[in-house]
FIPALUM-192603 format. One record per residue (C-alpha): residue in one letter; z, x, y; residue number from 1. Coordinates in Angstrom, 2 decimals. Example, Ala and Ser with C-alpha at 12.3 -4.5 7.8 and 13.67 -1.06 7.14 Angstrom:
% FIPALUM-192603
+------+---------+---------+---------+-----+
| type |      pz |      px |      py | seq |
+------+---------+---------+---------+-----+
|    A |    7.80 |   12.30 |   -4.50 |   1 |
|    S |    7.14 |   13.67 |   -1.06 |   2 |
+------+---------+---------+---------+-----+
//
This chain:
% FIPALUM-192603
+------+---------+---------+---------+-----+
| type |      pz |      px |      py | seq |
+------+---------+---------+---------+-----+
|    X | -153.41 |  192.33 |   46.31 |   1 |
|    X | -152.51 |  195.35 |   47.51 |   2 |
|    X | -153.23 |  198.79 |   45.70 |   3 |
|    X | -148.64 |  199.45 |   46.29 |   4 |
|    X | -148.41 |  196.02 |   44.87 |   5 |
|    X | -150.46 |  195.89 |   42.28 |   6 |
|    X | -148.11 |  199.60 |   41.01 |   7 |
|    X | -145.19 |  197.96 |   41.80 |   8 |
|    X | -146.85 |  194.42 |   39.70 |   9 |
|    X | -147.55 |  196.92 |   36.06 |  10 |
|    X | -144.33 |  198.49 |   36.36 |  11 |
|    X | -142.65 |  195.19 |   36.51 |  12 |
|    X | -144.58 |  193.48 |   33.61 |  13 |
|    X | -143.90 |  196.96 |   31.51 |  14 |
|    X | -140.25 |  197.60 |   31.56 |  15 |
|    X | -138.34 |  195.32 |   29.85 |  16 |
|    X | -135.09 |  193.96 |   32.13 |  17 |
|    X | -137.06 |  194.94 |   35.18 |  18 |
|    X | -135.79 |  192.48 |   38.16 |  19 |
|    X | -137.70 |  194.01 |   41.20 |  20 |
|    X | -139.14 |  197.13 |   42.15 |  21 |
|    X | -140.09 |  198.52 |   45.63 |  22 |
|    X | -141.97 |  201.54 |   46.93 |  23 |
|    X | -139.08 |  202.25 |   49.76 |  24 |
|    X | -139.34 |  205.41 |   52.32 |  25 |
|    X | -136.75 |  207.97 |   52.83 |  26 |
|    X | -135.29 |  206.49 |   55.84 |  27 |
|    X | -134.29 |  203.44 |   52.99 |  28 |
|    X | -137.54 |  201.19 |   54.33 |  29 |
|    X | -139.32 |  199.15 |   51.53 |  30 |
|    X | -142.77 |  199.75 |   52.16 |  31 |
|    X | -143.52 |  197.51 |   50.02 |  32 |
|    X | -141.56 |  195.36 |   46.36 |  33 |
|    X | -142.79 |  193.00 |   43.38 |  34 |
|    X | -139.74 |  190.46 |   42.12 |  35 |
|    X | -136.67 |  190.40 |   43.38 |  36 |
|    X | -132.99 |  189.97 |   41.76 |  37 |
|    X | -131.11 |  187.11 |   42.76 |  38 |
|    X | -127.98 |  187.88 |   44.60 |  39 |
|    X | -129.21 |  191.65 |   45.01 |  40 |
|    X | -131.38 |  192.34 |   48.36 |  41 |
|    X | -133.84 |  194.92 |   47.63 |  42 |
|    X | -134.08 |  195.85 |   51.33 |  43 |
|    X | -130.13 |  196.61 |   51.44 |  44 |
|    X | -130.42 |  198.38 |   48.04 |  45 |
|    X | -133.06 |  201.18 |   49.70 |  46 |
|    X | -131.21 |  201.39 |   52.66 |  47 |
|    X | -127.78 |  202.47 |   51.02 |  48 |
|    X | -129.97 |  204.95 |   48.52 |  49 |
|    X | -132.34 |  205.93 |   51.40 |  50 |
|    X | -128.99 |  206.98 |   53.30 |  51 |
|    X | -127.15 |  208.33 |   50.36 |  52 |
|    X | -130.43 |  210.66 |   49.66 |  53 |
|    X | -131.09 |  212.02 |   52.97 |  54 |
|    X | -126.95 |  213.24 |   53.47 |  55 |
|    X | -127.30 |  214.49 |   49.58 |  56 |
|    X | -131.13 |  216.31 |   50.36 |  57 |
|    X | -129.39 |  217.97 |   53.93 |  58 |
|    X | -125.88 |  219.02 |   51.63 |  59 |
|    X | -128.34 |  220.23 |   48.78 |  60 |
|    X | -130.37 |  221.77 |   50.82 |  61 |
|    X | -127.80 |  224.27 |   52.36 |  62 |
|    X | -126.70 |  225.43 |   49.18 |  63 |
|    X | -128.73 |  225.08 |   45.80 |  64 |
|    X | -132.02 |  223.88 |   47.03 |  65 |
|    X | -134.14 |  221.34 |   45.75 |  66 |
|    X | -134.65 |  218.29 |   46.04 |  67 |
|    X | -133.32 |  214.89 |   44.11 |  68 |
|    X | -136.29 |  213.96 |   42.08 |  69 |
|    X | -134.13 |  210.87 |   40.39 |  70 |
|    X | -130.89 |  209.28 |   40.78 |  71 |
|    X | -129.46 |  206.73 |   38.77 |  72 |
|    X | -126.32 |  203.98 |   39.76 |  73 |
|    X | -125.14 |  201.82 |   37.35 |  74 |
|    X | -122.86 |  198.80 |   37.96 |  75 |
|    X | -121.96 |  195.86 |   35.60 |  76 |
|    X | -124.96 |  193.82 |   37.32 |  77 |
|    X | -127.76 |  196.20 |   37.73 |  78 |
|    X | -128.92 |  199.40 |   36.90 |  79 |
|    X | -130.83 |  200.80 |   39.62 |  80 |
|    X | -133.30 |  203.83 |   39.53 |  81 |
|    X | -134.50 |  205.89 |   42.72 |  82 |
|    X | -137.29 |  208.29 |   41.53 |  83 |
|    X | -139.43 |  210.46 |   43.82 |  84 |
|    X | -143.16 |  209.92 |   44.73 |  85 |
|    X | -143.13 |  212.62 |   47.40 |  86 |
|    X | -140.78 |  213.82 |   49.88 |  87 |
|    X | -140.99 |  210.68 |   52.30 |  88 |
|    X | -141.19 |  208.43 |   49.75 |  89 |
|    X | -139.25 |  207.06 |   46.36 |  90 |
|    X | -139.62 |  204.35 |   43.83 |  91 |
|    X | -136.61 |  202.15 |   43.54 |  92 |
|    X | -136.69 |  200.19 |   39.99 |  93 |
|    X | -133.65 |  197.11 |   39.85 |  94 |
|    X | -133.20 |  196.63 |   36.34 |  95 |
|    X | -131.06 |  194.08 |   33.99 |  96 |
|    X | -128.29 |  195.57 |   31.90 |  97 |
|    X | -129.70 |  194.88 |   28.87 |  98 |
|    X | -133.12 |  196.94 |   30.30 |  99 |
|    X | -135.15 |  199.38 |   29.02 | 100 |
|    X | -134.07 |  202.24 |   30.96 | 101 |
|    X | -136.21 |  205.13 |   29.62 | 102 |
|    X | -139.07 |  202.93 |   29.71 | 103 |
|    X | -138.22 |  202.70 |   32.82 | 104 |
|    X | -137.69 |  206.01 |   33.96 | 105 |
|    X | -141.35 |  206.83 |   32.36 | 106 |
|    X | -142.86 |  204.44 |   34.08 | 107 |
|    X | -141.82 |  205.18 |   37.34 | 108 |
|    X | -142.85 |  208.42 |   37.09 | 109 |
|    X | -146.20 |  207.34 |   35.75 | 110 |
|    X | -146.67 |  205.56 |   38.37 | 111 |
|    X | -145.31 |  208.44 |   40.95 | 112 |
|    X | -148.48 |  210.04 |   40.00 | 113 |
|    X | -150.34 |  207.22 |   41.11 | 114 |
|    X | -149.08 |  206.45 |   43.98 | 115 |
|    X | -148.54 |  210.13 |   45.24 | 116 |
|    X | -152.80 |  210.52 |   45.37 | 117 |
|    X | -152.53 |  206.93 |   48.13 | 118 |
|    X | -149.58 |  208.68 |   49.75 | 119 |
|    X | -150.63 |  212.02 |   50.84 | 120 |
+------+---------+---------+---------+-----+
//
């Protein structure tokens, strides 16, 4: 097992409602994901975010600065959670409804930590 997967594995088995979660680049590539959500591709999921992030980073970027260290999207299916490793790269949590969502949120940026020292 991989050192992304086995990340990807603990985050999954820690956060309660967690349905898949996927180490996904900027450009909205999965890199690599544990589980999966039936109904719900992953891949399409970072693509849309991976999109959405890079228009919101160039917007941002002329005005504010900064750059989007989470985002959150919320439907009556999913709650999905984008959170930043490093600038090329994000960790995209699909979680159940009734989730844990600030265990969540903690883990994935437990793990950014991690996975930032394999990154860069």
């Amino acid at each position: 097992m991989s050192v992304f997967q086995d990340i990807l594995r603990r985050i999954a088995e820690r956060v309660e409602g967690a349905r898949a979660v996927s180490l996904v680049g900027v450009d909205g590539i999965a890199i690599d994901s544990y589980g999966r959500l039936e109904g719900i591709s992953i891949e399409s999921v970072a693509a849309e975010l991976g999109a959405f992030v890079k228009n919101a980073q160039s917007e941002h970027s002329e005005g504010q600065g900064g750059t989007i260290q989470q985002l959150t999207i919320t439907t009556e299916r999913v709650t999905t959670i984008l959170s930043r490793v490093t600038p090329e790269y994000y960790l995209l949590l699909l979680l159940s409804r009734e989730g844990n969502f600030g265990r969540g949120r903690f883990e994935l940026k437990r793990a950014a930590l991690s996975l930032e020292k394999e990154l860069l």
